[in-house]
DSSP file (Angstrom, degrees, kcal/mol; ACC not computed):
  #  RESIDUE AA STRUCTURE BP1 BP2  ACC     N-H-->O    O-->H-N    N-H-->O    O-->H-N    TCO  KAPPA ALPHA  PHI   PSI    X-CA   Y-CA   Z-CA
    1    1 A X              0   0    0      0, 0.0     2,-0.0     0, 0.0     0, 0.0   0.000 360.0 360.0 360.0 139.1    1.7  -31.3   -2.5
    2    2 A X        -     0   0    0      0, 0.0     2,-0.4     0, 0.0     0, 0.0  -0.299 360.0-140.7 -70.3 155.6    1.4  -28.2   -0.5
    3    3 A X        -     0   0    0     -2,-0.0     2,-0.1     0, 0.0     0, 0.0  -0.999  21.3-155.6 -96.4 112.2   -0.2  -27.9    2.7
    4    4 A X        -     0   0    0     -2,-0.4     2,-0.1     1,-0.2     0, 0.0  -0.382  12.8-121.0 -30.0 146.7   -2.3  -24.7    3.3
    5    5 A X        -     0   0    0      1,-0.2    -1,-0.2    -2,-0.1     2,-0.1  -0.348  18.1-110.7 -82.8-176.9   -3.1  -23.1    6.2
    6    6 A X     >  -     0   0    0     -2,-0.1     4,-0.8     1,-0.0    -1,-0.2  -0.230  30.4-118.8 -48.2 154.6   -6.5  -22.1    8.0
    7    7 A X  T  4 S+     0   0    0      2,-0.2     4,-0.5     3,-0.1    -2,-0.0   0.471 117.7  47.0-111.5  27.7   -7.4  -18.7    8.2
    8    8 A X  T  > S+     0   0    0      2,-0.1     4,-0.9     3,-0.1     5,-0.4   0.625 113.5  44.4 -99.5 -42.9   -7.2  -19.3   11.9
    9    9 A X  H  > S+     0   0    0      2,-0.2     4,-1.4     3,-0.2     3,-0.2   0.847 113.6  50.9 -63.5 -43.0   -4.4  -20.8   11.6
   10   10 A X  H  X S+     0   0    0     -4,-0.8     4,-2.5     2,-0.2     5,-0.3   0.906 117.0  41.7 -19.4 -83.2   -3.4  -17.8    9.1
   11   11 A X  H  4 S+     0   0    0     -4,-0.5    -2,-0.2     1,-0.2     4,-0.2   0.426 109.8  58.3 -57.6 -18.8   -4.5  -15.0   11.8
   12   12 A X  H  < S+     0   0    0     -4,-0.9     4,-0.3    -3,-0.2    -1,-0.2   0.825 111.7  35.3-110.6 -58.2   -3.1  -16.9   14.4
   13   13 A X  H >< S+     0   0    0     -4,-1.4     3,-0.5    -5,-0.4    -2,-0.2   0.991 133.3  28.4 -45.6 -79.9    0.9  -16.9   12.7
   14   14 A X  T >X S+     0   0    0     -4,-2.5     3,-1.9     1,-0.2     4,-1.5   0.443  90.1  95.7 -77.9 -10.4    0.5  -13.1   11.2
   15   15 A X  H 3> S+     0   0    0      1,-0.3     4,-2.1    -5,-0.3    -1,-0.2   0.846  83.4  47.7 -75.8 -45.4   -1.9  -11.2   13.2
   16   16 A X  H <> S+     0   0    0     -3,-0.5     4,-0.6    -4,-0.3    -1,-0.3   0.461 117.6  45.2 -87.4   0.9    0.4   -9.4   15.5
   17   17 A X  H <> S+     0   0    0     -3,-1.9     4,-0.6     2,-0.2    -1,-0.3   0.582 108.8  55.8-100.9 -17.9    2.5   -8.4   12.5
   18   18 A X  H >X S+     0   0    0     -4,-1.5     3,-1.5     2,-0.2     4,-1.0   0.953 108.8  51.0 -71.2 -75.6   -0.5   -7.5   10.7
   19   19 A X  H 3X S+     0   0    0     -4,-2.1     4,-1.1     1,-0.3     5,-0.2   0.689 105.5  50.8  -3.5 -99.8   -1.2   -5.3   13.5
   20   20 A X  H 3X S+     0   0    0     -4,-0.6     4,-0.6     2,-0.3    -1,-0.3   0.367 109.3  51.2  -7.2 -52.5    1.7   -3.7   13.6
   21   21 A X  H XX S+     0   0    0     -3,-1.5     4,-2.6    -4,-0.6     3,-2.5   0.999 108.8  49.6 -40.4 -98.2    1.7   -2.9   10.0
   22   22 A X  H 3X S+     0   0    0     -4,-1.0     4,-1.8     1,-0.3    -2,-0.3   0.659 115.5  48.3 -21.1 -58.4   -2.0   -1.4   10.1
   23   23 A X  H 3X S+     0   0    0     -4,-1.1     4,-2.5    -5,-0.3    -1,-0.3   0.839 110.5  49.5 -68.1 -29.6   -0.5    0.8   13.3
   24   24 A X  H <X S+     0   0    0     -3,-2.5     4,-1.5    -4,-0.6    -2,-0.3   0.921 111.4  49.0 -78.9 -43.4    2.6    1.9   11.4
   25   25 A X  H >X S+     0   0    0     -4,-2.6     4,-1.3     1,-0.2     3,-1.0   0.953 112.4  51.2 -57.8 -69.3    0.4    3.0    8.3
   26   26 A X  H 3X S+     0   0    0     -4,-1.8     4,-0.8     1,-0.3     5,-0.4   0.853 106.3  49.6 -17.7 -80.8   -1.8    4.9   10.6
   27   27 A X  H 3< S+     0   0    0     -4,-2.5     4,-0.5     2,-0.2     3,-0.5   0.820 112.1  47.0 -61.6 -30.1    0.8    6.7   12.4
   28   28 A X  H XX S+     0   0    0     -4,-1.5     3,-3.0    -3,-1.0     4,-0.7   0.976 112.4  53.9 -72.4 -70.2    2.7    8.1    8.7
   29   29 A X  H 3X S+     0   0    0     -4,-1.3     4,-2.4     2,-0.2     3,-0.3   0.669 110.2  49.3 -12.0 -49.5   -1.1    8.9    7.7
   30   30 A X  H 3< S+     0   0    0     -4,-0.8    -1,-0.2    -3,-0.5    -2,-0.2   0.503 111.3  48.8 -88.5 -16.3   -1.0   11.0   11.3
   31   31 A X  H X4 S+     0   0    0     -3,-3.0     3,-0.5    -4,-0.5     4,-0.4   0.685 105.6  52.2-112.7  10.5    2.0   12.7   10.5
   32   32 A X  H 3< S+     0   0    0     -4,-0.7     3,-0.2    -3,-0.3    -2,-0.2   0.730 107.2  55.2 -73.8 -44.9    1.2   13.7    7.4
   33   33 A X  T 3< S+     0   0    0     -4,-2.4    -2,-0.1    -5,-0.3    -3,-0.1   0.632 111.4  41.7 -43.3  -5.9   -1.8   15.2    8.8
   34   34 A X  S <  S+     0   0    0     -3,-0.5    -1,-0.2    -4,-0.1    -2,-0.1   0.518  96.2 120.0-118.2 -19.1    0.1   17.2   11.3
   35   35 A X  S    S-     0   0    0     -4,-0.4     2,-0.1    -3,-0.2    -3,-0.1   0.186  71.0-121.2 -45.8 165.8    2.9   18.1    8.4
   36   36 A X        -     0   0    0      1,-0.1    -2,-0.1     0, 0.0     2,-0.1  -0.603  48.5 -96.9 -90.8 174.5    3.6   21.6    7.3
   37   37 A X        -     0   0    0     -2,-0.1     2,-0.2     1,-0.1     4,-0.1  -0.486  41.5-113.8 -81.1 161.0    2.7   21.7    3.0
   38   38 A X        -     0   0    0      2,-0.2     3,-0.1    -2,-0.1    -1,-0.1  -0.522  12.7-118.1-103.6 167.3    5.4   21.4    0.4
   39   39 A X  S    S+     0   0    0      1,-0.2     2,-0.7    -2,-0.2     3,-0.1   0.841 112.9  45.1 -46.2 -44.8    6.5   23.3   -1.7
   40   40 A X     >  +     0   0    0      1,-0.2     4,-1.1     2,-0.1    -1,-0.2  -0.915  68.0 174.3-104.4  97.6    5.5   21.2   -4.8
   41   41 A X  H  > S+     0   0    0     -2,-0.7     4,-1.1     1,-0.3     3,-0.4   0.855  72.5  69.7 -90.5 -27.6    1.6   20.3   -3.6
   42   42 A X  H  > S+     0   0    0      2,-0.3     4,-1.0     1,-0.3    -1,-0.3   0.753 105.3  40.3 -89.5 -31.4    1.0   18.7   -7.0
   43   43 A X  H  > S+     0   0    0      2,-0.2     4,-1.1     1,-0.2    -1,-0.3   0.726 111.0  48.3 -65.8 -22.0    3.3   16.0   -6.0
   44   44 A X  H  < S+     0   0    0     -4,-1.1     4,-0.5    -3,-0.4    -2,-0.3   0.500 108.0  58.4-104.8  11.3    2.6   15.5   -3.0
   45   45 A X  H >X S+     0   0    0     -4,-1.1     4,-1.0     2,-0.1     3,-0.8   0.944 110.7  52.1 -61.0 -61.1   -1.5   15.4   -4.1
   46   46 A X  H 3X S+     0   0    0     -4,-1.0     4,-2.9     2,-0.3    -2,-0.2   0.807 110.1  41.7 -84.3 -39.1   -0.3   12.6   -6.2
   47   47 A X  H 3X S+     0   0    0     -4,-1.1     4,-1.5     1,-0.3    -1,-0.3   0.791 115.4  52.1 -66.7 -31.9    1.5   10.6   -3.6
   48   48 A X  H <> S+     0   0    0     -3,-0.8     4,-1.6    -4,-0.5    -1,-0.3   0.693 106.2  48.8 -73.8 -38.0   -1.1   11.2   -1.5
   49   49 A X  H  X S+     0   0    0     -4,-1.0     4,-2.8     2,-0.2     5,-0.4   0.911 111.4  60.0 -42.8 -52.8   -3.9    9.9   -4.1
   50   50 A X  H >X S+     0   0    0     -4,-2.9     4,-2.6     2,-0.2     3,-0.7   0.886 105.9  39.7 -61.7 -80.3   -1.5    7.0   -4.3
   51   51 A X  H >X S+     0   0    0     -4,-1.5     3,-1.0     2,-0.3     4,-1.0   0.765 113.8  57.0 -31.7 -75.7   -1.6    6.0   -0.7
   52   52 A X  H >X S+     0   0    0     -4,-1.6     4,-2.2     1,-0.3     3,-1.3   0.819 105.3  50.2 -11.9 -77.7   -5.4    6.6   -0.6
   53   53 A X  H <X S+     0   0    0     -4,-2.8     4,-1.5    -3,-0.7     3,-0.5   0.953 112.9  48.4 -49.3 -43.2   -6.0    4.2   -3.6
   54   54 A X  H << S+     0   0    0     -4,-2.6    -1,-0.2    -3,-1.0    -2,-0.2   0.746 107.5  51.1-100.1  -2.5   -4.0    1.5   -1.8
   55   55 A X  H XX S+     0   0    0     -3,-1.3     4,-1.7    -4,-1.0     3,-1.3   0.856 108.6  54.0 -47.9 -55.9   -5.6    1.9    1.2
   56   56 A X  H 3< S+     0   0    0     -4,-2.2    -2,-0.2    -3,-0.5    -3,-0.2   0.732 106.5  50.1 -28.7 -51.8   -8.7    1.6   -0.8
   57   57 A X  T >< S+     0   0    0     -4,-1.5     3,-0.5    -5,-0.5    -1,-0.2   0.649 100.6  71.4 -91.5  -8.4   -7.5   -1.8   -2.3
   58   58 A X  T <4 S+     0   0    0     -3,-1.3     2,-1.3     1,-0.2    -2,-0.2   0.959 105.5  31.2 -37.6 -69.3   -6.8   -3.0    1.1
   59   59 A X  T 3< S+     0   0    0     -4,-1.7     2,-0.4     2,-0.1    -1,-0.2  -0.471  95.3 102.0 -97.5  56.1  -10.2   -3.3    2.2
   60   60 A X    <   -     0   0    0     -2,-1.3     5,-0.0    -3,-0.5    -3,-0.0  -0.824  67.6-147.3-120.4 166.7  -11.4   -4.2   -1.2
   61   61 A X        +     0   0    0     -2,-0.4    -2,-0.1     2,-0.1    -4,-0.1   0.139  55.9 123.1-120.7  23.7  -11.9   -8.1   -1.0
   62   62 A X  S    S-     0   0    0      1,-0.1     2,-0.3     2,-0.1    -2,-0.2  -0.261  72.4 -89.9 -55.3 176.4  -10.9   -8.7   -4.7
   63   63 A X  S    S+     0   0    0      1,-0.2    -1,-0.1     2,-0.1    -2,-0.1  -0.677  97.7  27.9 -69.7 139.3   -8.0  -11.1   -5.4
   64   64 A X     >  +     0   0    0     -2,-0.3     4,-1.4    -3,-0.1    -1,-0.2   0.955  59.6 165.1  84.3  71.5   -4.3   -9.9   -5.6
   65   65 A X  H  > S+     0   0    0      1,-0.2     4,-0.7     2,-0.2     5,-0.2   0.871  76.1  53.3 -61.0 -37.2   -4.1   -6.9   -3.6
   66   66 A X  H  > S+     0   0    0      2,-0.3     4,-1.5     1,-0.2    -1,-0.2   0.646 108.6  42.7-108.3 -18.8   -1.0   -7.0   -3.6
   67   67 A X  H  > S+     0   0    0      1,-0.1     4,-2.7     3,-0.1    -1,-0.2   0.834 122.8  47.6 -70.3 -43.8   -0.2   -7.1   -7.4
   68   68 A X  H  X S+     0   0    0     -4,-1.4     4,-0.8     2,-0.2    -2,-0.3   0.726 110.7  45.9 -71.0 -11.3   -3.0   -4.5   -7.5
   69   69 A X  H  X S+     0   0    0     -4,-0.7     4,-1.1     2,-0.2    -1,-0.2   0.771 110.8  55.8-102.2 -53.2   -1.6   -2.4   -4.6
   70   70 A X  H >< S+     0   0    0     -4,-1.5     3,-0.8     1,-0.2    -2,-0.2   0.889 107.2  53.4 -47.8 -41.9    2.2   -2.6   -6.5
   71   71 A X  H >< S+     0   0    0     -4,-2.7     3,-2.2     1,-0.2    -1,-0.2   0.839 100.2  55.2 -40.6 -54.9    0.5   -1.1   -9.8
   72   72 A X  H 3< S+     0   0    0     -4,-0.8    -1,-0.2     1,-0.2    -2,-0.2   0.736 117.8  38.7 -60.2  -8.3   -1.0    2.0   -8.1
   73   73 A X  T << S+     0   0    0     -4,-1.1    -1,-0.2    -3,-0.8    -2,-0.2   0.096 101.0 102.7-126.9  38.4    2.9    2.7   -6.9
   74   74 A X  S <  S-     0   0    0     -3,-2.2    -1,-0.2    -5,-0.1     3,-0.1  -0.417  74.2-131.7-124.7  65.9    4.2    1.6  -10.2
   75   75 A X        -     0   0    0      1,-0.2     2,-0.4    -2,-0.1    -2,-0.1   0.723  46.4 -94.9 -63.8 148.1    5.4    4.0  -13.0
   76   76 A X        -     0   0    0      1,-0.1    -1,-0.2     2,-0.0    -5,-0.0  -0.809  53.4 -82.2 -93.2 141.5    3.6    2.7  -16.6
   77   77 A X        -     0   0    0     -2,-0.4     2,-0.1    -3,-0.1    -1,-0.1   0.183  44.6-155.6 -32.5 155.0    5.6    0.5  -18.7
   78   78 A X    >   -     0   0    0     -3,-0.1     3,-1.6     1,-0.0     4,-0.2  -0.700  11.5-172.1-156.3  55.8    8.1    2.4  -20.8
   79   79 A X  T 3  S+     0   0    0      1,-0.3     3,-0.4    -2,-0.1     4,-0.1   0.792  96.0  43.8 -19.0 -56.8    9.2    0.7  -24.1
   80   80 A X  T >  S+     0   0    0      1,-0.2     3,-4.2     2,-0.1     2,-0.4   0.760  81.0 113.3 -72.1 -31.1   11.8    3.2  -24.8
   81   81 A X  G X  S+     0   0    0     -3,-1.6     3,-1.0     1,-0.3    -1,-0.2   0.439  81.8  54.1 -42.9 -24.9   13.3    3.4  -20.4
   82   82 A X  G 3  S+     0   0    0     -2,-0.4    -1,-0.3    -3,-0.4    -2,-0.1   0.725 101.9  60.0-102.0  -8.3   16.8    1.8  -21.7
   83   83 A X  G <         0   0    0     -3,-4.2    -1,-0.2     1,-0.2    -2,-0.2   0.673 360.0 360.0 -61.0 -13.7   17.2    4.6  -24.3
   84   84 A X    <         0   0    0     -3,-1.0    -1,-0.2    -4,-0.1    -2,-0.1   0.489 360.0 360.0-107.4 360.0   17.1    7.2  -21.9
């Protein structure tokens, strides 16, 4: 049977990696902010929506962020994809 942790126990393991994470997102955020625009702005609006929403689904406290986070960066299914 599995053991679980705490979420002190949890926080206490991950926190400084968590951290770390959270500061490295922040910083990309900061250099987009400082970036010159692209050529193609309608893609990089989209890319930029993307990140937004998954920021967004960070700090949402439903379950499966991370299923939910992979979907916003995830192309829709494609029946035909081995045709092409």
């Amino acid at each position: 049977m599995p053991t679980f942790l705490t979420q002190q126990e949890t926080l206490d393991m991950f926190f400084l990696e968590m951290r770390s994470r959270v500061l490295e997102l922040a910083a990309g955020l900061d250099r987009l902010d400082f970036a010159h625009a692209e050529s193609d702005p309608q893609r990089t609006a989209s890319r930029q929506d993307q990140l937004k929403h998954a920021v967004g689904a960070l700090l949402d406290e439903a379950p499966q962020r991370t299923q939910r986070i992979q979907l916003i960066f995830s192309d829709p299914y494609d029946a035909a994809w081995r045709t092409r």
